[in-house]
C-alpha angles and dihedrals in degrees: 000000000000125000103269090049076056100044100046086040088062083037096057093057116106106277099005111149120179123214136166106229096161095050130269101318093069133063113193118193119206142189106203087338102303105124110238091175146012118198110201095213095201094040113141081236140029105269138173118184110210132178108244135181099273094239091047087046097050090044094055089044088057091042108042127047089202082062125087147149105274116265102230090012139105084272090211092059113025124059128184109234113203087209095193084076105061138046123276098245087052093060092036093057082050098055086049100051088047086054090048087050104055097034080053083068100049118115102265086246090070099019085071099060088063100033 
């Protein structure tokens, strides 16, 4: 996976809207304002940074080398994923769980439009 299979896959989930807050280096994506992903554009490496469960985050971080704590992140909840190292279903089940996870701390009001 590069990053615009990456980018128009978290595009493609129900209410995902995509901005550039930190100039033009940097695409958030975003359900009801809550940011699921950041792509660093002139990042070395692919990279995509994604909010994962603490303990999930912490097991693909000992496990995978392409997996760490996000450089300018929350480093308990956010992890860098270097997705050319891994297989597109992979990333896609991450970007998924990140998108659960936010939509999991919506107000019920708005978690029920994506549940």
């Amino acid at each position: 996976m590069n990053i615009e299979d990456a980018r128009e896959y978290c595009l493609s989930l129900p209410g995902v809207t995509e901005d550039m807050p930190y100039g033009p280096d940097w695409v958030v994506f975003r359900i009801e304002g809550k940011i699921i992903m950041h792509i660093w554009l002139e990042a070395p490496v692919s990279t995509i940074a994604i909010k994962l469960p603490p303990a999930l985050g912490e097991e693909l971080r000992d496990r995978y080398n392409g997996v760490t704590a996000a450089y300018h992140l929350n480093k308990v909840h956010w992890n860098d994923i270097f997705i050319e190292d891994f297989p597109d279903d992979m990333v896609k089940e991450w970007i998924n769980t990140s998108y659960k996870l936010v939509i999991s701390h919506l107000p019920l009001k708005l978690r029920t439009k994506y549940e």
